[in-house]
MARVOMAR-947216 format. One line per 8 residues: number of its first residue (from 1); for each residue x, y, z of N, C-alpha, C, O. Coordinates in steps of 0.2 Angstrom, whole numbers, plus 5000, padded with zeros to 4 digits. Each point is the difference from the previous one (the first is absolute). Example, Ala and Ser with C-alpha at 12.3 -4.5 7.8 and 13.67 -1.06 7.14 Angstrom:
2
1 = 5066/4972/5039/4996/5006/5000/5004/5006/5000/5005/4999/5003; 4993/5006/4993/5004/5006/5001/4996/5005/5003/5003/5006/5001
***
This chain:
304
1 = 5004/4994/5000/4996/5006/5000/5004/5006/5000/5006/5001/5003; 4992/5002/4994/5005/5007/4999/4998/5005/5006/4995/4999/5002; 5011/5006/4999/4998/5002/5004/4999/5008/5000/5000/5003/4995; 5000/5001/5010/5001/5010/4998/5005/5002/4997/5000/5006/4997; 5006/4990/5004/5005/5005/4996/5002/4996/4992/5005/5002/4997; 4991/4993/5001/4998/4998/4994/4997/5008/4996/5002/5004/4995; 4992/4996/5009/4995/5003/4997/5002/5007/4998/4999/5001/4994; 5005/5004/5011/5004/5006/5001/5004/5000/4995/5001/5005/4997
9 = 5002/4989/5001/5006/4999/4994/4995/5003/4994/5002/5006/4998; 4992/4990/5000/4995/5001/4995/4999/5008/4999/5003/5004/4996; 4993/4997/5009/4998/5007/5002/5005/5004/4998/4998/5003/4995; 5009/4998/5006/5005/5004/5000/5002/5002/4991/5001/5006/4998; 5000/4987/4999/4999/4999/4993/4997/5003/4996/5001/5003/4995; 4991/4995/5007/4993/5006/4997/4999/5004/5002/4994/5002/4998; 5010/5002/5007/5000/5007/5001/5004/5002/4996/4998/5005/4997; 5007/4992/5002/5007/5005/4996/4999/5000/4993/5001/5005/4997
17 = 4994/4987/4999/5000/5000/4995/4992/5007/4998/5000/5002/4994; 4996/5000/5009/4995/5004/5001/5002/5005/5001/4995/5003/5000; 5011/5001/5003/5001/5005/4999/5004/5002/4994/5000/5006/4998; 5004/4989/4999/5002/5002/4995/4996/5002/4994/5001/5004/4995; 4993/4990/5004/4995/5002/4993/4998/5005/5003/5001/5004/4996; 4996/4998/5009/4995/5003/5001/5002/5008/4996/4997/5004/4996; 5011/4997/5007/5003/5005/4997/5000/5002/4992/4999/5005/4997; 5003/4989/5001/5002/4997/4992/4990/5002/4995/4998/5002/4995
25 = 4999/4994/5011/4991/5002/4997/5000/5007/4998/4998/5002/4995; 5005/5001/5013/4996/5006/4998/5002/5005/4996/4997/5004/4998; 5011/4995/5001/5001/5005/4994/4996/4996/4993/4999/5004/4995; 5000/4991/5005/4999/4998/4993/4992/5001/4998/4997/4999/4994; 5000/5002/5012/4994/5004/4999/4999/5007/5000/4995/5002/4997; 5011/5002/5005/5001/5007/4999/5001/5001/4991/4997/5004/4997; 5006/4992/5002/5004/5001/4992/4993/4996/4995/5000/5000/4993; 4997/4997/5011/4996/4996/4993/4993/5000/4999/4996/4999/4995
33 = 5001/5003/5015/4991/5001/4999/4997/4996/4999/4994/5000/4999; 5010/4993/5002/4996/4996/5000/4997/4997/5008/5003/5000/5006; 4990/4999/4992/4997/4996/5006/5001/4994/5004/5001/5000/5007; 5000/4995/4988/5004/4993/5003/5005/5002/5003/5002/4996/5005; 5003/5011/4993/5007/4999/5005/4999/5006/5007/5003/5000/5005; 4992/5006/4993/4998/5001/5005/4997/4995/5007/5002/5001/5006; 4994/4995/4990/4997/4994/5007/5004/4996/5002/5000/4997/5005; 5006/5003/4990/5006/4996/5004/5005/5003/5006/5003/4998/5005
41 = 4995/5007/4991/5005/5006/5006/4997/4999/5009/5003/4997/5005; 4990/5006/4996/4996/4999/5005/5001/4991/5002/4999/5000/5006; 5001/4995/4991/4998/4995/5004/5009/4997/5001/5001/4995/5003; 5004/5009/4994/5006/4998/5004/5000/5002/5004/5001/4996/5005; 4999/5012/4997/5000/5004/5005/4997/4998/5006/5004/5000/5005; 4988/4998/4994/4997/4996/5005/5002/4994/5003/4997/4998/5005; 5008/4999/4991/5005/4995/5002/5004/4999/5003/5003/4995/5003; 4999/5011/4998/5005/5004/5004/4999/5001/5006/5005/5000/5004
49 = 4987/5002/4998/4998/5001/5006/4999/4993/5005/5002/4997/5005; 4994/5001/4990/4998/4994/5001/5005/4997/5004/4999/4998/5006; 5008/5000/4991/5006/4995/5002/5002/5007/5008/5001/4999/5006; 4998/5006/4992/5001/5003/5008/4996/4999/5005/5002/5000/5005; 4990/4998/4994/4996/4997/5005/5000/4994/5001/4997/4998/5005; 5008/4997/4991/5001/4993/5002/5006/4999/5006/5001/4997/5005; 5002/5008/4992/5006/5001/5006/4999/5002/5004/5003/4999/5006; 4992/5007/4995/4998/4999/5005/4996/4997/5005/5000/5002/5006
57 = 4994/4993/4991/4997/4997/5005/5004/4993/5002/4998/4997/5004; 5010/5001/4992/5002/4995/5002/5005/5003/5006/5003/4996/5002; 4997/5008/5000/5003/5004/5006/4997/5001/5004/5001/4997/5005; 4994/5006/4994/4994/4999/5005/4999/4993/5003/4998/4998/5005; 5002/5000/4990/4999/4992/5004/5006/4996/5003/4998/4995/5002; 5008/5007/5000/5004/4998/5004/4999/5003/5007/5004/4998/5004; 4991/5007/4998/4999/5003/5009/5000/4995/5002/4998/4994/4997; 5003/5008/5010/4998/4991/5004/4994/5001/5001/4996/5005/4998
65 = 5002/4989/5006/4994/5002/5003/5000/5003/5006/5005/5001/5004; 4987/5000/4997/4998/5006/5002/4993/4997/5004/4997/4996/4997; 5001/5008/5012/4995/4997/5003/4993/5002/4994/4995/4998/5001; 5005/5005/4994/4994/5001/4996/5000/4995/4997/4995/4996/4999; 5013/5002/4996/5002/4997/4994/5003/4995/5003/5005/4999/4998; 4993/4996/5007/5002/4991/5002/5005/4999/4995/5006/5001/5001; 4990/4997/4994/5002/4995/4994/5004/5005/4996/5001/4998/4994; 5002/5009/5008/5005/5004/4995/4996/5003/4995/4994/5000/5000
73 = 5010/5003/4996/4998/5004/4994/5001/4999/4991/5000/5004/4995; 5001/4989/5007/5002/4996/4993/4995/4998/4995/5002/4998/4994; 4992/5003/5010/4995/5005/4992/4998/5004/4998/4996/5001/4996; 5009/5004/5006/4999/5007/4999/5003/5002/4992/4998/5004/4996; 5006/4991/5002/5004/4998/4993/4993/4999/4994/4999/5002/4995; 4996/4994/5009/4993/4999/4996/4999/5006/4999/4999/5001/4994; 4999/5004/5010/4997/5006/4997/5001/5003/4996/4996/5003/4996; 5011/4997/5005/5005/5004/4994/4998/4999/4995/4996/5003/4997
81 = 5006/4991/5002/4997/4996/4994/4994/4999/4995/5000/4999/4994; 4995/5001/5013/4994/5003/4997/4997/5008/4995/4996/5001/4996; 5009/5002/5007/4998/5008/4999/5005/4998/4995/4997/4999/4995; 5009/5000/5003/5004/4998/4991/4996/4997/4997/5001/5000/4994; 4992/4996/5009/4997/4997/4994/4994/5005/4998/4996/4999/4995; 5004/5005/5010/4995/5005/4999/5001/5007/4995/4997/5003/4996; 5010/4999/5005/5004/5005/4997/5001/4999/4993/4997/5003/4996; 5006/4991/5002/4999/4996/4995/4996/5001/4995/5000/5001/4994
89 = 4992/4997/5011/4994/4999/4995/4998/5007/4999/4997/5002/4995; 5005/5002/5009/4996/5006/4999/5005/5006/4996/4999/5004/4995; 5005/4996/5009/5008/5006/4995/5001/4997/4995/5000/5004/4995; 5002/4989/5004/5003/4999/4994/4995/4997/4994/5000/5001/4994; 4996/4995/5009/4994/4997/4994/4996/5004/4997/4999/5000/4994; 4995/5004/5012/4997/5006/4999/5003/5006/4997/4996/5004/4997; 5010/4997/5004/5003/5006/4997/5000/4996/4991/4996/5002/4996; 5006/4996/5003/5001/4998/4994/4994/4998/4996/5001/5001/4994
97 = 4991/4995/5008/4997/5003/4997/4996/5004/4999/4995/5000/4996; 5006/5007/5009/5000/5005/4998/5004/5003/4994/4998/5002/4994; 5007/4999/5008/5005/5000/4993/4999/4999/4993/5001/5003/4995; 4997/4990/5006/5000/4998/4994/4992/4998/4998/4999/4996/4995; 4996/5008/5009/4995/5001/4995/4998/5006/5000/4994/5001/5001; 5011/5006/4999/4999/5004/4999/5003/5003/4993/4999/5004/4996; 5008/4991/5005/5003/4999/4994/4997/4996/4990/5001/5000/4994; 4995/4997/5010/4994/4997/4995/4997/5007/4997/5001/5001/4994
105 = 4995/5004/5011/4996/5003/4998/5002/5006/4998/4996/5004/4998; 5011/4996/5004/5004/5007/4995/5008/4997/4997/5005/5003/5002; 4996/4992/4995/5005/4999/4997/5004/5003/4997/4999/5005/4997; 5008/4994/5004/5004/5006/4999/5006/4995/4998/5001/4995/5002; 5003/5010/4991/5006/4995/4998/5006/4999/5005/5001/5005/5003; 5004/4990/4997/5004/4999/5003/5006/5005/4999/5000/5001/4994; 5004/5002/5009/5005/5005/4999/5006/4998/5000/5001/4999/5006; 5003/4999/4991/5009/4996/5002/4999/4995/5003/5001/5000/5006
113 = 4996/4996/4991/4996/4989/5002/5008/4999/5001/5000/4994/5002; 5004/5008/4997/5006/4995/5002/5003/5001/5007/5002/4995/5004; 4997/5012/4997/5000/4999/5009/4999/4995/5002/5005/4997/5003; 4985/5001/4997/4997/4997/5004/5004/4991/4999/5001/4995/5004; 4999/5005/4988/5003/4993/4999/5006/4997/5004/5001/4995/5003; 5004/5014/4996/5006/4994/5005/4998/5002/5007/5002/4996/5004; 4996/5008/4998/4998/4998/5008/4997/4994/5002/5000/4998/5006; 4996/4998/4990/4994/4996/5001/5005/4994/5000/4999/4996/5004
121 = 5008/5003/4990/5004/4995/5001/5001/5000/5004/4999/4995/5004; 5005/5011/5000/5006/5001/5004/4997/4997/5008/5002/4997/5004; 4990/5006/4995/4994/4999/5008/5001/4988/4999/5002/4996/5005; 4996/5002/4990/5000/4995/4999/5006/4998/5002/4999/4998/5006; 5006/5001/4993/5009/4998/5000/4998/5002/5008/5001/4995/5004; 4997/5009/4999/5003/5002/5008/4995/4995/5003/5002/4996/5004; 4991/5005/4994/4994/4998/5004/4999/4991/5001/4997/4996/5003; 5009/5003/4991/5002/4992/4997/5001/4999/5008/4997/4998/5004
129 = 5011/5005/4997/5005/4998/5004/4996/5000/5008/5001/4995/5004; 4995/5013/4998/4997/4997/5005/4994/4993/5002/4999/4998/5005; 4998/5001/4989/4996/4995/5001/5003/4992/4999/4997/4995/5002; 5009/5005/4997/5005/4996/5002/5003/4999/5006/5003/4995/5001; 4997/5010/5001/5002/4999/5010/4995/4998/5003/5001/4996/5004; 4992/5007/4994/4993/4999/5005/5000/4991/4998/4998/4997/5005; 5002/5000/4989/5001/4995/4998/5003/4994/5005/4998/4995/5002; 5009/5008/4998/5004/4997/5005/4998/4999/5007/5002/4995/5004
137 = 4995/5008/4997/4999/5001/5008/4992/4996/5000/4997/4998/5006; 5002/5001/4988/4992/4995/5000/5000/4995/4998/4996/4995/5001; 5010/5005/4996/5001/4992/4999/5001/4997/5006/4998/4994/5001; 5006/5010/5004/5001/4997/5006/4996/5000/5004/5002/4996/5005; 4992/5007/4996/4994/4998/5002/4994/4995/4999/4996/4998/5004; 5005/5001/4990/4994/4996/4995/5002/4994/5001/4995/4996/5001; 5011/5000/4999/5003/4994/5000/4997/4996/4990/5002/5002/4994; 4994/4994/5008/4997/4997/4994/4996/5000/4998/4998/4996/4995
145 = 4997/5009/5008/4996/5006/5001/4998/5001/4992/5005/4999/4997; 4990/5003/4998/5002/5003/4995/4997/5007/5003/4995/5000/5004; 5008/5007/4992/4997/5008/5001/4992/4999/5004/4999/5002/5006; 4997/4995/4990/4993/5005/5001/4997/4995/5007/4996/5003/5004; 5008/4990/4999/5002/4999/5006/5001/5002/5004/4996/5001/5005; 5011/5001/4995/5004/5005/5003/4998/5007/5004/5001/5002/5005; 4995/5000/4987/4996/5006/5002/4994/4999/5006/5000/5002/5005; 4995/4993/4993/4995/5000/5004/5003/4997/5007/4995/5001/5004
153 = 5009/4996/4998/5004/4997/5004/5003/5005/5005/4998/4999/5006; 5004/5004/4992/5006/5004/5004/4999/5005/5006/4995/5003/5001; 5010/4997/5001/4995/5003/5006/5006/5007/5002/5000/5003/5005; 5004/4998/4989/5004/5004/5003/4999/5008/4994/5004/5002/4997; 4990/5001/5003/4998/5005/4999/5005/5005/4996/4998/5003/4995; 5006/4998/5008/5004/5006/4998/5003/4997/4993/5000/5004/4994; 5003/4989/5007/5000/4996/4993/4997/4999/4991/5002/5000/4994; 4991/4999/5013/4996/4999/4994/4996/5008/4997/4997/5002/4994
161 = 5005/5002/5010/5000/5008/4997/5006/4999/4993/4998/4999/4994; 5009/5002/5008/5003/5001/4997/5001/4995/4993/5004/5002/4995; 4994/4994/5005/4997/4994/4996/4995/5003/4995/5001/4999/4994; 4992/5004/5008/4996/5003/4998/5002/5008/4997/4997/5001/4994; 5006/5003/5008/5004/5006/4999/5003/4999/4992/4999/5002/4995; 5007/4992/5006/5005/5000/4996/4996/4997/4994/5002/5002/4994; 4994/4994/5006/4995/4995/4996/4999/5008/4995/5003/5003/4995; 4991/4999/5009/4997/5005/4994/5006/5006/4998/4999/5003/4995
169 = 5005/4999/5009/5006/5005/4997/5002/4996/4994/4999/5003/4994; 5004/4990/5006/5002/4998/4995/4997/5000/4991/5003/5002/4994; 4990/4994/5008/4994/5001/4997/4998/5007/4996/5000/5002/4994; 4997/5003/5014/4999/5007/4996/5006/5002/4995/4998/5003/4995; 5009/4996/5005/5005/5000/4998/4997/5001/4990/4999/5004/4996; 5002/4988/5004/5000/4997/4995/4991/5004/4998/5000/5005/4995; 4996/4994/5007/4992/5002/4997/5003/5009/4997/4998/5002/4994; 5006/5002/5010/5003/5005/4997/5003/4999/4994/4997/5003/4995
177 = 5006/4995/5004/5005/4999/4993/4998/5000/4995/5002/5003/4995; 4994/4992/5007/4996/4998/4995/4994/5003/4996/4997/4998/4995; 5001/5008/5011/4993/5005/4996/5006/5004/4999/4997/5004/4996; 5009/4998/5005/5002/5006/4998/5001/4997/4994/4998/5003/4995; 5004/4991/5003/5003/4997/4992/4995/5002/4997/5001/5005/4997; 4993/4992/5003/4994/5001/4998/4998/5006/4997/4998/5001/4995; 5003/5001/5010/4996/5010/4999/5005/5002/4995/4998/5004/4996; 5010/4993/5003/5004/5005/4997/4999/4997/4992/4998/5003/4995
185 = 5002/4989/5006/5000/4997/4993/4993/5000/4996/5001/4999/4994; 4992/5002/5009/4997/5001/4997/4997/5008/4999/4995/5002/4997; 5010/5002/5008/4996/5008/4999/4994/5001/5003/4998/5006/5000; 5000/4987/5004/4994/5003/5003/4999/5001/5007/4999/4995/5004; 5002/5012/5000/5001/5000/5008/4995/4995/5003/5003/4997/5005; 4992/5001/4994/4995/4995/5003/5004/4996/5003/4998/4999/5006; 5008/4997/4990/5002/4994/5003/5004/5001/5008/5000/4997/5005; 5004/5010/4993/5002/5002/5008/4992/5002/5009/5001/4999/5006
193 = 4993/5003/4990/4997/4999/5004/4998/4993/5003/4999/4999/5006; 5000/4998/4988/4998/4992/5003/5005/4997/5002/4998/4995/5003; 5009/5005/4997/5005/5000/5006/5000/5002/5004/5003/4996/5004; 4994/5010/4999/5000/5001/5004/4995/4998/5006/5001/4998/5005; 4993/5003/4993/4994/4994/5003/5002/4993/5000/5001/4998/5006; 5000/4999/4991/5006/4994/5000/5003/5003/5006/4996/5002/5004; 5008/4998/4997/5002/5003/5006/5000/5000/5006/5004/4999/5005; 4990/5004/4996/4995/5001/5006/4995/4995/5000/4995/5002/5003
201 = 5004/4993/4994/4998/4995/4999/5002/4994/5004/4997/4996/5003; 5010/5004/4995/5005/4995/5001/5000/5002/5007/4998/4995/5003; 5004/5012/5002/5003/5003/5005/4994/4994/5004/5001/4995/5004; 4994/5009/4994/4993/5000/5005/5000/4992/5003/5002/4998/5005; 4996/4998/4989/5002/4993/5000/5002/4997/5004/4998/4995/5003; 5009/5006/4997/5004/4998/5003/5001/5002/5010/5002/4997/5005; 4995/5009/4995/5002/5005/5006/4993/4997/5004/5000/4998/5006; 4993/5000/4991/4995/4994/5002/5003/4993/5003/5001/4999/5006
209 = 5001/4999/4990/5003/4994/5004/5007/4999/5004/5001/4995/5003; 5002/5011/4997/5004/5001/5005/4996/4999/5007/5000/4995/5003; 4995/5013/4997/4996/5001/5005/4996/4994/5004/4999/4999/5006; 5000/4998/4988/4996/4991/5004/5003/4997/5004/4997/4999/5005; 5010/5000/4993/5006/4995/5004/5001/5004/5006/5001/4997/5005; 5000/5008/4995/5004/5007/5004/4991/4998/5008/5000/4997/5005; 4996/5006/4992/4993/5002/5005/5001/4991/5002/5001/4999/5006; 4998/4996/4992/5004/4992/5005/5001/5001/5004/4998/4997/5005
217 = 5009/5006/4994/5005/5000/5005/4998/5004/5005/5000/4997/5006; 4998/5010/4991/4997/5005/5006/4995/4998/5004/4999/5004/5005; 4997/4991/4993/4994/4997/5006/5003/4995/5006/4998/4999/5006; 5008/4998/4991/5003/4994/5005/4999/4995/4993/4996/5000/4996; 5008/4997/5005/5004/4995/4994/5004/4994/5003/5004/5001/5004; 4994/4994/4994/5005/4993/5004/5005/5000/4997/5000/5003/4995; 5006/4994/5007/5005/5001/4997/5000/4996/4991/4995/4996/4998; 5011/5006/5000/5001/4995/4992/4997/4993/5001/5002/4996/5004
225 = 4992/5004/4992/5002/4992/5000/5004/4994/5002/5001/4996/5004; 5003/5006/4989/5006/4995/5001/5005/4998/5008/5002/4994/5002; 4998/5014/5000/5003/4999/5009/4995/4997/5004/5002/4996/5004; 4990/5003/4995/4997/5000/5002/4999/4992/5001/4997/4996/5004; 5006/5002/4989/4999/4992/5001/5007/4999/5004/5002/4995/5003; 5002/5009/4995/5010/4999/5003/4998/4998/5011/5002/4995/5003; 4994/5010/4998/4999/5000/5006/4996/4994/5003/5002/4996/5005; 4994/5003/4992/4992/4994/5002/5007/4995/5000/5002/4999/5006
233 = 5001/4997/4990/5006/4996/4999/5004/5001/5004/5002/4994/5002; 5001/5010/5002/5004/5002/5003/4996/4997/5007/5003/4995/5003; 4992/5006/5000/4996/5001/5003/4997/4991/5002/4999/4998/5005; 5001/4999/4990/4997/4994/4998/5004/4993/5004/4998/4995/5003; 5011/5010/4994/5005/4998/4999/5003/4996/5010/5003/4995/5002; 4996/5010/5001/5001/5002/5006/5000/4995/5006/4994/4998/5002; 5012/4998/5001/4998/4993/5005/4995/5005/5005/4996/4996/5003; 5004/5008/4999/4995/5001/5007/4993/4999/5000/4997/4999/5005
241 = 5000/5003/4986/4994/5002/4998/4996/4993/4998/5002/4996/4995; 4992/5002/5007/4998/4994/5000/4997/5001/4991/5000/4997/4995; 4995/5010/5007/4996/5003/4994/4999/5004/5000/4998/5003/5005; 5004/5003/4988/4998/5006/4999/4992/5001/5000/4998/4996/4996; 4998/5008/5009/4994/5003/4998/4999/5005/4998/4995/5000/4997; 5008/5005/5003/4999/5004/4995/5007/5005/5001/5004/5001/5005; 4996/5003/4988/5005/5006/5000/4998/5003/4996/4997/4997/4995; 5003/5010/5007/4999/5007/4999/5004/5005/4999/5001/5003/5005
249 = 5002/5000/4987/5004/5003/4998/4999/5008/5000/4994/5000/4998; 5008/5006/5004/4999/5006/4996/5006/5002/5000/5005/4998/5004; 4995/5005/4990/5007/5004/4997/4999/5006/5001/4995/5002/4998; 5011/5001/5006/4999/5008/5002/5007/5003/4997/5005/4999/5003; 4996/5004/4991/5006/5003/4996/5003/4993/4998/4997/4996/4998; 5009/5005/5005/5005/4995/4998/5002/4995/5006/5004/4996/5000; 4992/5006/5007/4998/4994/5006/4994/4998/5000/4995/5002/4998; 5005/4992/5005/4993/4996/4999/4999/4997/5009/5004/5000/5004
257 = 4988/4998/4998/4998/4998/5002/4997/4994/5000/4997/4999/4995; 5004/4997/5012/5000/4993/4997/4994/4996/5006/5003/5000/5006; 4991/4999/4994/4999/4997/5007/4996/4994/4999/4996/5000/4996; 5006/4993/5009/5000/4993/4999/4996/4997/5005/5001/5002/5006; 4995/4995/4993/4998/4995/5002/5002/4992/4999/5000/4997/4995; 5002/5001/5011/5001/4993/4998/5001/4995/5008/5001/5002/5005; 4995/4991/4991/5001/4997/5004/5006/4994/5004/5002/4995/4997; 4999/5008/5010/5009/4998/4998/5001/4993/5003/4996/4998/5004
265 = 5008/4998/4995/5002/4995/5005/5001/4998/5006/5000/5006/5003; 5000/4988/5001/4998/4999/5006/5004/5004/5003/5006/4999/4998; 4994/5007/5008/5006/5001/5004/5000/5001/5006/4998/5005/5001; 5005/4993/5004/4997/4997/5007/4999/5006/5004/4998/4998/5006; 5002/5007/4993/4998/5008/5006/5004/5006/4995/5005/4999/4997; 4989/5006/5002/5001/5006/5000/5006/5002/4997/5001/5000/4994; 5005/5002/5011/5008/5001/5000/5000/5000/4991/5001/5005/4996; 4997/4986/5003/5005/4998/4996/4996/5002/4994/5004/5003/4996
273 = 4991/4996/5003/4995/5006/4995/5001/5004/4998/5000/5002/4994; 5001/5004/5013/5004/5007/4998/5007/4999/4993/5000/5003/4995; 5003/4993/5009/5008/5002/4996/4997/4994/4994/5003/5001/4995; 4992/4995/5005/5001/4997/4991/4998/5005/4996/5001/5001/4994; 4994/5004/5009/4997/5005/4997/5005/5007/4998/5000/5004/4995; 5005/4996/5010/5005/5004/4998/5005/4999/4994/5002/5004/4996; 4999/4990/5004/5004/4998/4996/4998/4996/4992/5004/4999/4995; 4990/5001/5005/4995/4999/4993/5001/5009/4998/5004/5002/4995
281 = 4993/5004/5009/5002/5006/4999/5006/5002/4998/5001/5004/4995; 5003/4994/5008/5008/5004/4998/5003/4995/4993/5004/5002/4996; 4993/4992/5004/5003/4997/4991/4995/5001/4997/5000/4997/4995; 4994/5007/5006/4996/5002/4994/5004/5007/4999/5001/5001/4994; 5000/5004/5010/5003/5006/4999/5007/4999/4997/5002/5003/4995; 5003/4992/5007/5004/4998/4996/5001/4999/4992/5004/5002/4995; 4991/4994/5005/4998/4997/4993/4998/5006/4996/5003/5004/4996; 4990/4998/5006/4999/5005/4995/4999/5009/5005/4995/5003/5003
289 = 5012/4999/4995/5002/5007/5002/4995/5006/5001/5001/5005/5004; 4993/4994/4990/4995/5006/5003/4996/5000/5002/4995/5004/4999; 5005/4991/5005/4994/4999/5006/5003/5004/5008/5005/4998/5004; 4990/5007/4996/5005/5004/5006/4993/4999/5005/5001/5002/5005; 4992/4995/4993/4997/4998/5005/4996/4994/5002/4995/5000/4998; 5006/4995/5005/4996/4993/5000/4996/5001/5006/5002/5004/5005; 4994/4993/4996/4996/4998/5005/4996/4993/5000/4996/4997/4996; 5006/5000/5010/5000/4991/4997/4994/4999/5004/4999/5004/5005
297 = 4996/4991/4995/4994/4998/5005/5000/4994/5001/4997/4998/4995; 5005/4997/5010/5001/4994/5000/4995/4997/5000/4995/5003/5001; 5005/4990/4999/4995/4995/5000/5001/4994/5003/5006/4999/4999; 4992/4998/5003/5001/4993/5002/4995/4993/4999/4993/5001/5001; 5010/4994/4999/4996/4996/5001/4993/4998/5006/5001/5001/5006; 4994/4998/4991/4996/5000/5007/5002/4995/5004/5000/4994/4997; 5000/5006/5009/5002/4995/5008/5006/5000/5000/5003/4996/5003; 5000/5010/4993/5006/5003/5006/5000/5003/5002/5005/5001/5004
***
């Protein structure tokens, strides 16, 4: 399972690669008037913010706890998250079709299309390389996992932002290029509006299904599946434990909550209950690292 300073890796990559197009967009929207590379400009920019609200709710989510905040502050990361999938749908997808169905209904020719061409290469080439690091960091996530798994699966938010960010940057990317070729090779500006509706099309889309996975989390979320079975096994596994009755996962950031029921083997007074019950705790905390809270309820056979 990957962990926060995976994610931060990602983050840092599509920060840098989004402040560079962003720059690159906006003169090439100063020099050419087109629409498609104006909506480009705004939704890098908003990109920009955005990766600043992820860092900052993954900071916020390291305070300790607190008598209000028991269980810490490790979903305060989901929030963030949420409002990027919110910023997203509304700065950058609603900007754009706005943009690009006003551009419909007053079409205007392209001014110096080659700006926009080689900026839109040059956003491509960068936008490649950051979506190759967030890549890295999900592959180490996903395991054997395929993507739209992975996605619905994951429980690490800030990821799955950056995943979804980099997705449509890459995308709106190319959907640009291709109405600017259009609008220049056929002379008709039309093709740069319906790129850019395309656009805000793509954004919205995508900043929707972020938002679903994202609000999951934010209600209370069990952990990943897959730990979820790592643990039951772990659990299953154990000489002290006669029978697992139940376990109870919530994922809170990048620490999780663990609480068990189980029915345990014969053991002759109290004392010794205690410390099997200790010692099931500290090789579950061993084994898997982000469990920073257990709460165990024992059980026993009846007539003893």
């Amino acid at each position: 399972m990957a962990g926060a300073g995976d994610s931060t890796r990602a983050i840092f990559f599509a920060l840098g690669a989004n402040f560079a197009i962003a720059c690159a967009k906006g003169v090439a929207a100063f020099f050419t008037g087109s629409g498609a590379m104006l909506a480009e400009t705004v939704h890098s920019l908003a990109d920009c913010g955005n990766q600043g609200l992820l860092l900052l709710g993954m900071k916020q989510a390291t305070r300790p706890a607190s008598p209000d905040h028991p269980l810490g502050y490790g979903k305060a990361v989901y929030f963030w998250s949420f409002l990027v999938a919110v910023m997203l749908f509304s700065v950058g997808g609603m900007f754009s079709l706005y943009e690009g169905i006003h551009k419909l209904q007053h079409p205007e020719p392209l001014k110096q299309w080659w700006w926009a061409v080689g900026v839109l290469v040059f956003g491509i080439v960068v936008e490649g390389i950051s979506m190759r690091a967030c890549m890295q960091e999900v592959n180490k996530s996903r395991g054997d996992r395929g993507i739209w798994q992975w996605f619905r699966e994951s429980r690490q938010s800030e990821l799955v932002v950056i995943f979804g960010e980099d997705l449509a940057a890459l995308l709106g990317l190319v959907f640009a290029l291709a109405a600017v070729v259009l609008a220049v090779v056929t002379g008709d500006p039309v093709w740069d509006a319906i790129g850019t509706i395309g656009i805000g099309v793509l954004l919205i889309v995508i900043a929707v299904l972020v938002a679903v996975e994202v609000k999951a989390m934010l209600i209370g979320q069990s952990v990943d599946p897959e730990r979820q079975r790592q643990i039951q096994a772990f659990l299953d596994a154990r000489p002290e434990i006669e029978r697992v009755i139940s376990v109870i996962t919530l994922q809170l950031g990048n620490d999780m909550m663990v609480s068990v029921q189980a029915q345990m083997r014969d053991v002759p007074k109290d004392d010794v209950l205690v410390q099997r019950i200790n010692g099931v705790e500290r090789a579950m905390k061993e084994a898997f690292p982000e469990v920073r809270w257990s709460f165990f309820e024992p059980d026993v056979k009846a007539g003893i």
